[in-house]
PyMOL Python script that loads the backbone (N, CA, C, O; Angstrom):
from pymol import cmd

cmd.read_pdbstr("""\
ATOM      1  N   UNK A   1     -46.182 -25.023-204.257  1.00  0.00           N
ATOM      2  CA  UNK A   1     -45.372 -24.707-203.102  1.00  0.00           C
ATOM      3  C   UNK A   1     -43.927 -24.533-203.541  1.00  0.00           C
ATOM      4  O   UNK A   1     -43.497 -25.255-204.439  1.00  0.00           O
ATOM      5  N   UNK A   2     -43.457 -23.982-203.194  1.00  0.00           N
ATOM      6  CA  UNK A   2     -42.303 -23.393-203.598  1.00  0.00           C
ATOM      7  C   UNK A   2     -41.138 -23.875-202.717  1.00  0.00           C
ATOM      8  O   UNK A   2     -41.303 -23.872-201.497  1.00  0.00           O
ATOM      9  N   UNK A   3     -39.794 -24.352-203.326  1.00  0.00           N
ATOM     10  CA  UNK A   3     -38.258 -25.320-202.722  1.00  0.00           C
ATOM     11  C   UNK A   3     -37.742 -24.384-202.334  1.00  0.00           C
ATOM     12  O   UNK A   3     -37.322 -23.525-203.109  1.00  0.00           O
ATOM     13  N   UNK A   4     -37.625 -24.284-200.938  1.00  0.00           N
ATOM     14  CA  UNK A   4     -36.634 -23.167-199.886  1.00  0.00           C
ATOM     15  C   UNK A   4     -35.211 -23.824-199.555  1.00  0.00           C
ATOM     16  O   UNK A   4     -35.358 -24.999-199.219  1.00  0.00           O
ATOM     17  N   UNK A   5     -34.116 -23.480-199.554  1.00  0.00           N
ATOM     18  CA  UNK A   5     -33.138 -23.934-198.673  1.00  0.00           C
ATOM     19  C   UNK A   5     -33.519 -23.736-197.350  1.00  0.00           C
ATOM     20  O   UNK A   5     -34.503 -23.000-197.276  1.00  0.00           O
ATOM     21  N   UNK A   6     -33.068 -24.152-196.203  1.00  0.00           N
ATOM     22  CA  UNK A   6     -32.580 -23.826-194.855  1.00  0.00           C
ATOM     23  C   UNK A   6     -30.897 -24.312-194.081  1.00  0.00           C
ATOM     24  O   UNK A   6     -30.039 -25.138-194.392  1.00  0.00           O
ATOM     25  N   UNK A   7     -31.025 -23.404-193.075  1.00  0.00           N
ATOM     26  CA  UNK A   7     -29.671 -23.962-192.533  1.00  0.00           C
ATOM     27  C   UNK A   7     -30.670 -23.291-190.814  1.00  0.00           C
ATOM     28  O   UNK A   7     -31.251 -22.273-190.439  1.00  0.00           O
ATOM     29  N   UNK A   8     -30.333 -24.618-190.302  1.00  0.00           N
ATOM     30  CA  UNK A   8     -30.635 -24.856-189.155  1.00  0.00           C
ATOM     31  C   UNK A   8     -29.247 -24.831-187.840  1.00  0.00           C
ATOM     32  O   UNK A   8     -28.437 -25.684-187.476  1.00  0.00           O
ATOM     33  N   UNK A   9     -29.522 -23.369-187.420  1.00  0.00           N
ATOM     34  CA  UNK A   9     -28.920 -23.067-186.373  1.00  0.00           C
ATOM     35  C   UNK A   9     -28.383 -23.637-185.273  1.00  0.00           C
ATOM     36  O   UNK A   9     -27.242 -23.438-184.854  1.00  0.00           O
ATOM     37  N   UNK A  10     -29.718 -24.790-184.513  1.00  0.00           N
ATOM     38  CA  UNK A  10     -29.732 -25.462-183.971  1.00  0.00           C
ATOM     39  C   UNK A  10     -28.817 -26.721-184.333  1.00  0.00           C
ATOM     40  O   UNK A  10     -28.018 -26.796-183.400  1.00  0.00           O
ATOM     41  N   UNK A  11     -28.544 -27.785-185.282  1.00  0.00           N
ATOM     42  CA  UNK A  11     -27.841 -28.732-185.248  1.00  0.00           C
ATOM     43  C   UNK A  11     -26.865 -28.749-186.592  1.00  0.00           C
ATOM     44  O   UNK A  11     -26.352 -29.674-187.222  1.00  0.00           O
ATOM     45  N   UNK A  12     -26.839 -27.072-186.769  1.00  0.00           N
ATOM     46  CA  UNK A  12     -25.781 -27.079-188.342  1.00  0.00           C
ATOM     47  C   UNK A  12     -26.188 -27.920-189.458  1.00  0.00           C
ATOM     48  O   UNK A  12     -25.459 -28.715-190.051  1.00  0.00           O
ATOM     49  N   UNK A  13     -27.445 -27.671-189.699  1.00  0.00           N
ATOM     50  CA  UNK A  13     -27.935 -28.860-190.989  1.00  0.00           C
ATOM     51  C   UNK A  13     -28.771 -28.140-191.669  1.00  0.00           C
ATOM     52  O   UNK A  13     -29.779 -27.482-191.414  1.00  0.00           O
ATOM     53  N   UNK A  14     -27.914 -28.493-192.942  1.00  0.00           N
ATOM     54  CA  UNK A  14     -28.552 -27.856-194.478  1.00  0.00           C
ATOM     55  C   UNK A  14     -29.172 -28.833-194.998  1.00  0.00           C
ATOM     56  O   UNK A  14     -28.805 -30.006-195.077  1.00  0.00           O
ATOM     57  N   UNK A  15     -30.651 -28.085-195.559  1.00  0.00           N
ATOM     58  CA  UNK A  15     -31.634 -29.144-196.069  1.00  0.00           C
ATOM     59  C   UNK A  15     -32.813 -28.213-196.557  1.00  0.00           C
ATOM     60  O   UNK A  15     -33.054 -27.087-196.120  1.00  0.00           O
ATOM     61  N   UNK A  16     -33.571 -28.957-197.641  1.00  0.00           N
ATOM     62  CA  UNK A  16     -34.202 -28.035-199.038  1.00  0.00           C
ATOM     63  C   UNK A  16     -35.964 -28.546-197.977  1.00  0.00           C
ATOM     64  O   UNK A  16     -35.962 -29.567-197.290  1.00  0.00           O
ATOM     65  N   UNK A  17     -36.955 -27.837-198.053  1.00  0.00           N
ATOM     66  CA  UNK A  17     -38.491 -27.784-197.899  1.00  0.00           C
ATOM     67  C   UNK A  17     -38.975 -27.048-198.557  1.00  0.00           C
ATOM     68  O   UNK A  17     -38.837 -25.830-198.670  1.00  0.00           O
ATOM     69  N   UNK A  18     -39.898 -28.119-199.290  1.00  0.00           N
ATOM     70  CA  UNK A  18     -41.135 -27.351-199.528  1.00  0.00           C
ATOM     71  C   UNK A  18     -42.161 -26.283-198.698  1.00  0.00           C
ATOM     72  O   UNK A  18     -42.610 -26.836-197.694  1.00  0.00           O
ATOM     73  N   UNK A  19     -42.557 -25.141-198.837  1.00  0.00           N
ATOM     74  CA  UNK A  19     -43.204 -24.957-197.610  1.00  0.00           C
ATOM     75  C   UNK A  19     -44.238 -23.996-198.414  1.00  0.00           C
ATOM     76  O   UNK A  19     -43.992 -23.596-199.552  1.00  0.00           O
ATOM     77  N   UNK A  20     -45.447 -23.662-197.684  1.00  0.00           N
ATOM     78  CA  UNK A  20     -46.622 -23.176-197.828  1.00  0.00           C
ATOM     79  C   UNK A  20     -46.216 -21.736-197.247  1.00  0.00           C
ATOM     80  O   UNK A  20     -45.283 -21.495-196.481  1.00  0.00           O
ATOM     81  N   UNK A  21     -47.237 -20.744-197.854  1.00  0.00           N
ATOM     82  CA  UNK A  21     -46.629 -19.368-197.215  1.00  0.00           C
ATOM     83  C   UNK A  21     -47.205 -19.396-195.420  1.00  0.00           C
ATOM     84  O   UNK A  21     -46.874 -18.644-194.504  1.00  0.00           O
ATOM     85  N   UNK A  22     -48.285 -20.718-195.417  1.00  0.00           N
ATOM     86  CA  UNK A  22     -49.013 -20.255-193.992  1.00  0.00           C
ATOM     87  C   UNK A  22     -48.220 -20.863-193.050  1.00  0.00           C
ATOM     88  O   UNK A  22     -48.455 -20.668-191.858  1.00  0.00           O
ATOM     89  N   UNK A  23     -47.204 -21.659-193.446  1.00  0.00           N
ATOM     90  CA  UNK A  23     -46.482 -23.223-192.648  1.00  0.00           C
ATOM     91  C   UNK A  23     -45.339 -22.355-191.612  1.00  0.00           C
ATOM     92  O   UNK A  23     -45.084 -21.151-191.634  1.00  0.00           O
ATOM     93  N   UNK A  24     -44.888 -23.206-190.906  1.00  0.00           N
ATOM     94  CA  UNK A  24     -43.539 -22.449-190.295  1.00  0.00           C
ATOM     95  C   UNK A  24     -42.779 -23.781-190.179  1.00  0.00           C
ATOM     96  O   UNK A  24     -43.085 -24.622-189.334  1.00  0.00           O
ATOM     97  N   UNK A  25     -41.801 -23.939-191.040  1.00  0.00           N
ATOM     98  CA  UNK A  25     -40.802 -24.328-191.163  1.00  0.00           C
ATOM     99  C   UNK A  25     -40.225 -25.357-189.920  1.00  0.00           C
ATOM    100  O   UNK A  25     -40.235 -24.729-188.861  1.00  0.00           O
ATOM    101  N   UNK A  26     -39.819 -26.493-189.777  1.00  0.00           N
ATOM    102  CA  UNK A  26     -38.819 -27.174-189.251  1.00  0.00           C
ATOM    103  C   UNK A  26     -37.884 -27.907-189.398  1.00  0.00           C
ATOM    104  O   UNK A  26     -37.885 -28.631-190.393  1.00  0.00           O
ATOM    105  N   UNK A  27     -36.689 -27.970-188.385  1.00  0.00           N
ATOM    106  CA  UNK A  27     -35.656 -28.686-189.105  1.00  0.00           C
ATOM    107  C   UNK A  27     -36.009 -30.384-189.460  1.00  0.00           C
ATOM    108  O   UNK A  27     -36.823 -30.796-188.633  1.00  0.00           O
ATOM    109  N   UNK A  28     -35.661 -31.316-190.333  1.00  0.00           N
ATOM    110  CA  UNK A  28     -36.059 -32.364-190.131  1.00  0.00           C
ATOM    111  C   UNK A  28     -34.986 -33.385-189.389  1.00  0.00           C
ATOM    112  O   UNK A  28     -35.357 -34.389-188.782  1.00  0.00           O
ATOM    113  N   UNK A  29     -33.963 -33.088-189.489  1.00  0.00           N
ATOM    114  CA  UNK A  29     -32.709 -33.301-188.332  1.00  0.00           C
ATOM    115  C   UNK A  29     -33.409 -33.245-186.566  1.00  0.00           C
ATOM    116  O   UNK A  29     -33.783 -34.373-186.246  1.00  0.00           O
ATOM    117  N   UNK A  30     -33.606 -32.320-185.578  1.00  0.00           N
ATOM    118  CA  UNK A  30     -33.567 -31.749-184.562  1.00  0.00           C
ATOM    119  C   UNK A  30     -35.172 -31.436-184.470  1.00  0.00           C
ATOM    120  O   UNK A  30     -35.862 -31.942-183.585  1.00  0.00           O
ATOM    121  N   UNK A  31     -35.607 -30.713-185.287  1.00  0.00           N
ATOM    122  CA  UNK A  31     -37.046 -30.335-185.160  1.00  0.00           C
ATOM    123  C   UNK A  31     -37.145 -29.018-184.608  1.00  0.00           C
ATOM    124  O   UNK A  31     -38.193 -28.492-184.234  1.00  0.00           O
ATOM    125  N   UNK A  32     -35.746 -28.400-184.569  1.00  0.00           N
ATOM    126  CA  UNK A  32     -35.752 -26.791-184.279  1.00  0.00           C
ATOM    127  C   UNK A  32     -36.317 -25.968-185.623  1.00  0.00           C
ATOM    128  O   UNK A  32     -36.358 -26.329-186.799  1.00  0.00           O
ATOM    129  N   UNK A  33     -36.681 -24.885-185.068  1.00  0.00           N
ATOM    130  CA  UNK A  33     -37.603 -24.182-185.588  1.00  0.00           C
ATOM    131  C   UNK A  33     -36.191 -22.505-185.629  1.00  0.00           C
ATOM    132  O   UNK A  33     -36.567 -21.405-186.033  1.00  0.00           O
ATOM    133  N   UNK A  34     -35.161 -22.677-185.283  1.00  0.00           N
ATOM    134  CA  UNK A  34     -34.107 -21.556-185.188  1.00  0.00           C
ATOM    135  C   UNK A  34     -33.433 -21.304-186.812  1.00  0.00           C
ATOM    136  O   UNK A  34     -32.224 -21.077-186.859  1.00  0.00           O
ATOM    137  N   UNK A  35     -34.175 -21.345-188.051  1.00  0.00           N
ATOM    138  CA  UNK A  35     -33.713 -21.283-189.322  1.00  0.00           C
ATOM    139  C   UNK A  35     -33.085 -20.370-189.652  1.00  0.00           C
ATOM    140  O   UNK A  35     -33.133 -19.291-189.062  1.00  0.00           O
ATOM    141  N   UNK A  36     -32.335 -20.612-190.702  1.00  0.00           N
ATOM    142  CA  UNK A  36     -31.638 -19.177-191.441  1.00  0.00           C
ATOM    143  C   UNK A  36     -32.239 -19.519-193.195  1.00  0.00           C
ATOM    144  O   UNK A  36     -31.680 -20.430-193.804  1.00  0.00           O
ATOM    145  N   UNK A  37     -33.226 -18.831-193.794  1.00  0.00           N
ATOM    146  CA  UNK A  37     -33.236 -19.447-195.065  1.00  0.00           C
ATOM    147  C   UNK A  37     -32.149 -18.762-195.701  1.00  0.00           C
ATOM    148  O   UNK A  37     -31.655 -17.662-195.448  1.00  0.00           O
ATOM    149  N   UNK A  38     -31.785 -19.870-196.830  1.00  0.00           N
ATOM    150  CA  UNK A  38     -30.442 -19.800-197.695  1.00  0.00           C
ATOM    151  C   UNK A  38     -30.779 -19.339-198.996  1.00  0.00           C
ATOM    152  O   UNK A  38     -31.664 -19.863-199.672  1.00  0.00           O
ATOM    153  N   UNK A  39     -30.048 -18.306-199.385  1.00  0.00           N
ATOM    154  CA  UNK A  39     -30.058 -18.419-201.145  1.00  0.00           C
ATOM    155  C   UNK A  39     -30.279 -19.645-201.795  1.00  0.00           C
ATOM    156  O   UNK A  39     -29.466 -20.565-201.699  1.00  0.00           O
ATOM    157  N   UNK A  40     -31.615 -19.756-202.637  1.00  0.00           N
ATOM    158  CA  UNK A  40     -31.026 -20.810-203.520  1.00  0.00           C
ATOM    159  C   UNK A  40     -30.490 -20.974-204.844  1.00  0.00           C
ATOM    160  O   UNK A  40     -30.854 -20.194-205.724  1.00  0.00           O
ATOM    161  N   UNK A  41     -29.366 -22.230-205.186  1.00  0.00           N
ATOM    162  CA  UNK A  41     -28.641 -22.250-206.798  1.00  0.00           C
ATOM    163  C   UNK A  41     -29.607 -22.272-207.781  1.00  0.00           C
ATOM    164  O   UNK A  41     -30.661 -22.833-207.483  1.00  0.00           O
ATOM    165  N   UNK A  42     -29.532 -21.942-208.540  1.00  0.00           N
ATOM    166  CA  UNK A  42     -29.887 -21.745-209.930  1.00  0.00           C
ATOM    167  C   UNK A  42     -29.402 -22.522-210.600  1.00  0.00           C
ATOM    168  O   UNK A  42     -28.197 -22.364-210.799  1.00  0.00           O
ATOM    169  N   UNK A  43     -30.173 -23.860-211.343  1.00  0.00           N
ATOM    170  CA  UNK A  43     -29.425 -24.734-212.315  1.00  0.00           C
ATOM    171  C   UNK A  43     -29.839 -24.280-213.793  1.00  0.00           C
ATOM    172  O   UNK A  43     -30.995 -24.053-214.149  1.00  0.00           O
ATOM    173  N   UNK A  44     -28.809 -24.199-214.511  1.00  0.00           N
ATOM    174  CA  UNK A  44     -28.948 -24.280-216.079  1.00  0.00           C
ATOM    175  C   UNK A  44     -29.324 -25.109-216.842  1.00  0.00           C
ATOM    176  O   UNK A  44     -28.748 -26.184-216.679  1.00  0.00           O
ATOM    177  N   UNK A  45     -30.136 -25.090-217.714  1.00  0.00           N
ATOM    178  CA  UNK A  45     -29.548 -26.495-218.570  1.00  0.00           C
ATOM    179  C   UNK A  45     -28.813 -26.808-219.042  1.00  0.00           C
ATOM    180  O   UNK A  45     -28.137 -26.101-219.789  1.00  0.00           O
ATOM    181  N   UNK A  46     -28.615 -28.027-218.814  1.00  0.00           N
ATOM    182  CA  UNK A  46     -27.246 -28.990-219.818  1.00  0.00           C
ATOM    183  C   UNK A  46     -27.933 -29.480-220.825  1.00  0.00           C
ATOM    184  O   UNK A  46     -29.001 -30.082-220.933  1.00  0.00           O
ATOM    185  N   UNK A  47     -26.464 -28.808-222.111  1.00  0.00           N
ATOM    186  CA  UNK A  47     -27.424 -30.173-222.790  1.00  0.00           C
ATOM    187  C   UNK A  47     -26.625 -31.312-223.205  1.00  0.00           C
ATOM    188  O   UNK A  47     -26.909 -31.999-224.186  1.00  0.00           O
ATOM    189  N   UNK A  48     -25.351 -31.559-222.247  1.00  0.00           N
ATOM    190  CA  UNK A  48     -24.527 -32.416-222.412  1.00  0.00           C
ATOM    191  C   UNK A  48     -24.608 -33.338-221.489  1.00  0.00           C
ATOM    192  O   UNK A  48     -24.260 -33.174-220.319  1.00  0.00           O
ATOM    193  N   UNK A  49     -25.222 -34.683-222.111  1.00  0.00           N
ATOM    194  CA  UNK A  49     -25.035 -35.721-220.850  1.00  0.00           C
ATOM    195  C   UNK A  49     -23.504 -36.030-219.842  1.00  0.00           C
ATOM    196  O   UNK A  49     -23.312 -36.349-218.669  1.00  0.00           O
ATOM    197  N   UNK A  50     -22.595 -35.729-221.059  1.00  0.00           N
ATOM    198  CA  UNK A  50     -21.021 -35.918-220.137  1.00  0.00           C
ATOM    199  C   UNK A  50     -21.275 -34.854-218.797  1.00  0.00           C
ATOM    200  O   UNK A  50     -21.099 -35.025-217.591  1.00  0.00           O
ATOM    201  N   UNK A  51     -21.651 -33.961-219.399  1.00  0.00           N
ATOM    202  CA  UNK A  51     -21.056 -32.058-218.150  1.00  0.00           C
ATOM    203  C   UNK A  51     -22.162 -32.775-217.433  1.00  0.00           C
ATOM    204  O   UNK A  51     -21.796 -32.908-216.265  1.00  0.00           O
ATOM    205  N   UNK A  52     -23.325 -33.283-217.607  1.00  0.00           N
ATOM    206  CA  UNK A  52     -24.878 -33.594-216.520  1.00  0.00           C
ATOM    207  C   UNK A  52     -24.122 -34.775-215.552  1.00  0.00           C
ATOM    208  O   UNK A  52     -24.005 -34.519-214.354  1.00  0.00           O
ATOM    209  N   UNK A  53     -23.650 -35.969-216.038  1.00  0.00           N
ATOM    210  CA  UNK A  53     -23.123 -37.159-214.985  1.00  0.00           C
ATOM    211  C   UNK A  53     -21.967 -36.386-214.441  1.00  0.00           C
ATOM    212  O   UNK A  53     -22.005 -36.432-213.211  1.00  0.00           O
ATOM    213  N   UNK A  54     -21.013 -35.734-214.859  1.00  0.00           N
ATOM    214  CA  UNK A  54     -20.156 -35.487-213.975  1.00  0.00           C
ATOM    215  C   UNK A  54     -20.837 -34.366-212.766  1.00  0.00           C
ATOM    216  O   UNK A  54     -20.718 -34.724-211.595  1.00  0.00           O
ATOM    217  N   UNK A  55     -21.357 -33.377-212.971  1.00  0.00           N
ATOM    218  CA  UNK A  55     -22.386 -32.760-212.282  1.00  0.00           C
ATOM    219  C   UNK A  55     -22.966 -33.521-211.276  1.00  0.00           C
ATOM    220  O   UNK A  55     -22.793 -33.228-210.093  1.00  0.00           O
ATOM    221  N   UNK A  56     -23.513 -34.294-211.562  1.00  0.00           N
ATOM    222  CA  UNK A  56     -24.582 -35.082-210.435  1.00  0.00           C
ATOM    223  C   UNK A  56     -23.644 -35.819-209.705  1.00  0.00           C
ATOM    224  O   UNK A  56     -23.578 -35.726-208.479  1.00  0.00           O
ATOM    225  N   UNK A  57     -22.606 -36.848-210.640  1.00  0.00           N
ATOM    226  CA  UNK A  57     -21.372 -37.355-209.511  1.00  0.00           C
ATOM    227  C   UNK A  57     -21.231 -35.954-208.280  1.00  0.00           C
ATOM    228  O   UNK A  57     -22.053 -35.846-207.371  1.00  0.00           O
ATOM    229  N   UNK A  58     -20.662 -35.474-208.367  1.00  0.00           N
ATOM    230  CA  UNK A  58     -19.948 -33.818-208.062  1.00  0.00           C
ATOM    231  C   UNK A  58     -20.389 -33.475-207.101  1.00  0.00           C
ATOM    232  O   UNK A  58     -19.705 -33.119-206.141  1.00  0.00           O
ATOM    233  N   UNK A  59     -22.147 -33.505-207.132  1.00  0.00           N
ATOM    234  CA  UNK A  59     -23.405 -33.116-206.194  1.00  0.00           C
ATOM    235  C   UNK A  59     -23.618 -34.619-204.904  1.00  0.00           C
ATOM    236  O   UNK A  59     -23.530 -34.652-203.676  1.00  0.00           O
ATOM    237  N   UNK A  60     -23.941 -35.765-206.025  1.00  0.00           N
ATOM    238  CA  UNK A  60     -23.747 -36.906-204.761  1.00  0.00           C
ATOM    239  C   UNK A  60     -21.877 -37.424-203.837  1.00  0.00           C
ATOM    240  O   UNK A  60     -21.698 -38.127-202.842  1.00  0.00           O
ATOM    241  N   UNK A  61     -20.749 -36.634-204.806  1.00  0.00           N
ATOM    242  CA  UNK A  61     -19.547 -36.640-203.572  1.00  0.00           C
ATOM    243  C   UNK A  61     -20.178 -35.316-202.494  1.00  0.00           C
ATOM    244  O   UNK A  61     -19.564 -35.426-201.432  1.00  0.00           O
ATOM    245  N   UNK A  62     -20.937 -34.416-202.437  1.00  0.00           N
ATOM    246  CA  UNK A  62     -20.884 -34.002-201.556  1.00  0.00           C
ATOM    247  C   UNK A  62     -22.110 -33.931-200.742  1.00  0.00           C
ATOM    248  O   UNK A  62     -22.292 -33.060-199.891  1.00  0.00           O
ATOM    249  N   UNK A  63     -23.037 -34.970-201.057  1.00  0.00           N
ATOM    250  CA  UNK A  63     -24.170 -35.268-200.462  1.00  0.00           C
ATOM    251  C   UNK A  63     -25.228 -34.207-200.412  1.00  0.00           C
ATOM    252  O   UNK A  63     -25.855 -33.909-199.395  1.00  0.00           O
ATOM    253  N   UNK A  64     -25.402 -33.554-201.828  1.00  0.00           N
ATOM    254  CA  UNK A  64     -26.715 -33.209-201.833  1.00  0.00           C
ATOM    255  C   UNK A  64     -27.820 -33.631-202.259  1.00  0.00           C
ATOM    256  O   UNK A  64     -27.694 -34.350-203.250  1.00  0.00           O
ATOM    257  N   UNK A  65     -29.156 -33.430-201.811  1.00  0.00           N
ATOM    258  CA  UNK A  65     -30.292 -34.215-202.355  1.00  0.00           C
ATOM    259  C   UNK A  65     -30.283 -34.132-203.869  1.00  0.00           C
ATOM    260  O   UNK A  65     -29.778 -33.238-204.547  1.00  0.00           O
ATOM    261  N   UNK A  66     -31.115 -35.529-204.408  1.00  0.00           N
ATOM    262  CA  UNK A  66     -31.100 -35.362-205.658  1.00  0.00           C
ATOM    263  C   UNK A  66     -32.933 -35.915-205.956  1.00  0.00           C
ATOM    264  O   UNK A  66     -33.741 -36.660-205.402  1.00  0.00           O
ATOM    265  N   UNK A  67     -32.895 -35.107-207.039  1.00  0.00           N
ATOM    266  CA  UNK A  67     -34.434 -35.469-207.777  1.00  0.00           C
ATOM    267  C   UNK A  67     -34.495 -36.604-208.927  1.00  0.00           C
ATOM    268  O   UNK A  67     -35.567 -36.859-209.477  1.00  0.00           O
ATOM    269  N   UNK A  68     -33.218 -37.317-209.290  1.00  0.00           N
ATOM    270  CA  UNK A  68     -32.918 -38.059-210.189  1.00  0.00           C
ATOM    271  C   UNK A  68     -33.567 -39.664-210.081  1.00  0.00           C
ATOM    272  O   UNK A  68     -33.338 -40.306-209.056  1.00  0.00           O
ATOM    273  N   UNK A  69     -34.358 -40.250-211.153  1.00  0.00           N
ATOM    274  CA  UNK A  69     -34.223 -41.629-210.629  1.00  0.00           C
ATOM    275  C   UNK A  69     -33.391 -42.563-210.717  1.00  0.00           C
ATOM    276  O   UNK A  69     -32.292 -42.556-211.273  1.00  0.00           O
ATOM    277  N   UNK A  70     -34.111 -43.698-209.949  1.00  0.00           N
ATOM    278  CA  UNK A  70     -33.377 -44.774-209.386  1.00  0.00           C
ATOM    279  C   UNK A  70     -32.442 -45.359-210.762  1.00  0.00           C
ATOM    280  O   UNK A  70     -31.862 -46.427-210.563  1.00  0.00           O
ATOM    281  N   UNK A  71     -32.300 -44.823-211.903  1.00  0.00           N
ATOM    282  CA  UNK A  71     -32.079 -45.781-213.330  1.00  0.00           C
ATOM    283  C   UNK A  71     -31.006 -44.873-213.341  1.00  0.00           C
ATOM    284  O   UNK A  71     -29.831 -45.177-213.546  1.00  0.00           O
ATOM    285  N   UNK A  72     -31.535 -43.525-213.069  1.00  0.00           N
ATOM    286  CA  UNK A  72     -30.486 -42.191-213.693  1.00  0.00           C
ATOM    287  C   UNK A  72     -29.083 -42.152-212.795  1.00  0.00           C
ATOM    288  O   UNK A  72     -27.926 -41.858-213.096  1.00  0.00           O
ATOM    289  N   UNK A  73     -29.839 -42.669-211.303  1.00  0.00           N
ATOM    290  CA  UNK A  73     -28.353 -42.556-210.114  1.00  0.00           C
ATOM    291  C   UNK A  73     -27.759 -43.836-210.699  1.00  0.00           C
ATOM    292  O   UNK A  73     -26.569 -43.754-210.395  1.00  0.00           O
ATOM    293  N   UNK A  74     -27.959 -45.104-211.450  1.00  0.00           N
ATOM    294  CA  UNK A  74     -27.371 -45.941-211.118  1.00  0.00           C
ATOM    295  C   UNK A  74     -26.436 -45.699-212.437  1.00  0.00           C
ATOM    296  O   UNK A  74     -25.416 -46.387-212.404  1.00  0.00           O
ATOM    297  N   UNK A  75     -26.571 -44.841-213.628  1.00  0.00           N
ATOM    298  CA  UNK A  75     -25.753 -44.981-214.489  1.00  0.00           C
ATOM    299  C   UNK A  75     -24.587 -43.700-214.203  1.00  0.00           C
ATOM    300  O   UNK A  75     -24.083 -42.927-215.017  1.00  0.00           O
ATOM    301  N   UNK A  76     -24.449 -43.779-213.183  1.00  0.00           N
ATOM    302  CA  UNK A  76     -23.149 -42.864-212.562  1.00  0.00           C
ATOM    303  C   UNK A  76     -21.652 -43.294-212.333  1.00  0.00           C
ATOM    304  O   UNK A  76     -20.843 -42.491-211.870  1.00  0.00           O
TER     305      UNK A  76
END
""", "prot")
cmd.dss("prot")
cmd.show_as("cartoon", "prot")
cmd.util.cbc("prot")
cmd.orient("prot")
């Protein structure tokens, strides 16, 4: 299944789903169904742990989801 952005019309909330091609989408905020799907970023690899923690700091000051674990967020 493939990671979609959305931005939800209904309560202004950006947020990533998985979704199936047969599924129809909802917000998990509101539960509106009024989407806009979003471009999504493209990450590179790093292969520098410095450029990767400041990165992920960078991403959690502005509150985006993260796939990192619980060991990896805490050495931030």
């Amino acid at each position: 299944m493939p990671l979609y952005s959305y931005y939800c019309q209904d309560c202004k909330t950006d947020f990533e789903l998985l979704v199936r091609s047969a599924d129809i989408p909802a917000c998990p905020s509101c539960g509106g169904e009024n989407l806009q799907q979003q471009i999504a970023r493209v990450c590179i690899e790093i292969k520098y742990p410095a450029i990767a923690k400041s990165g992920r700091r960078a991403a959690a000051r502005a509150g985006d989801l993260s796939n990192f674990s619980k060991q990896e967020l805490r050495t931030k």
